[in-house]
N, C-alpha and C positions, 0 to 999 in steps of 0.2 A: 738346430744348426742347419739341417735341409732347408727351413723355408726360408731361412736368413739368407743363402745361397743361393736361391728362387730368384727373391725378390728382387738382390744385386743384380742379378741376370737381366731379372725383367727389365730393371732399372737403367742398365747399360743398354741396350735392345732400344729402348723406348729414346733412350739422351742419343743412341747413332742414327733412327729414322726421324729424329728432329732436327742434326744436325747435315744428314747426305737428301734429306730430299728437299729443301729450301737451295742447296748446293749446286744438286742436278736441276731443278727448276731453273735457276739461272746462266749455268750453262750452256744449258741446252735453248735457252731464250732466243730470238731472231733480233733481237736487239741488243744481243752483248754488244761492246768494244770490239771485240776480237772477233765478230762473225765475220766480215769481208777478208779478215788477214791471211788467209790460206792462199786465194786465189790471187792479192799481193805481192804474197813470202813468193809465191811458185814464178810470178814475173819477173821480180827481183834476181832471183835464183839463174831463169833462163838469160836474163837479161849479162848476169854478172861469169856464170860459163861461155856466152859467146864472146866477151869479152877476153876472157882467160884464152881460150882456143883462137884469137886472132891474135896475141900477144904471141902464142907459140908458134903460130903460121908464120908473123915475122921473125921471131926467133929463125926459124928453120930457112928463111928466105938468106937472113943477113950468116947466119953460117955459111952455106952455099955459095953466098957472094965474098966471102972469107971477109967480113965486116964488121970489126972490132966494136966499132961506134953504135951502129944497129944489134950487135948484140946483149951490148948495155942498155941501150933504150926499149928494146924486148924483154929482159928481162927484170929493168924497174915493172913497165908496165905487166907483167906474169904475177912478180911478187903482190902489188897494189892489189890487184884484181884477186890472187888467193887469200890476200886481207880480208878482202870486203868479203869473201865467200865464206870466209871463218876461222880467219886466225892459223890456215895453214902454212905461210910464209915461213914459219919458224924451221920449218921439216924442208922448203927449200933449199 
């Protein structure tokens, strides 16, 4: 019963460092898909918060100016902009 238990062991042991290090070799490649995407995402990101934060500047402009109109069109563009950043529009 012991070595039957062993062997499973070994057995399982041996099929996870055949299946995680061909995984990590690829991952970790300089050639994935996904290698440039961080420094992308982080553009994206900054690019689509400055967005958000100039939608709320006019927002806060067209309040101030007690302006109905502009503060419809600030707060399409707010919602748009928390879209694209991930679906927070909803909590809007």
């Amino acid at each position: 019963m012991g070595s039957c238990v062993n062997a499973l062991v070994m057995a399982l042991f041996v099929l996870l460092l055949t299946l995680l290090v061909p995984a990590w070799a690829v991952w970790k490649s300089s050639g994935a898909f996904w290698s440039g995407a961080s420094s992308a995402w982080l553009g994206y990101l900054c690019r689509e918060r400055g967005e958000l934060l100039t939608a709320l500047a006019l927002r806060d402009e067209a309040y101030s100016a007690l302006d109905g109109k502009g503060l419809e069109v600030a707060d399409v563009l707010a919602q748009l902009a928390l879209e694209r950043l991930g679906g927070l529009a909803g909590e809007w």
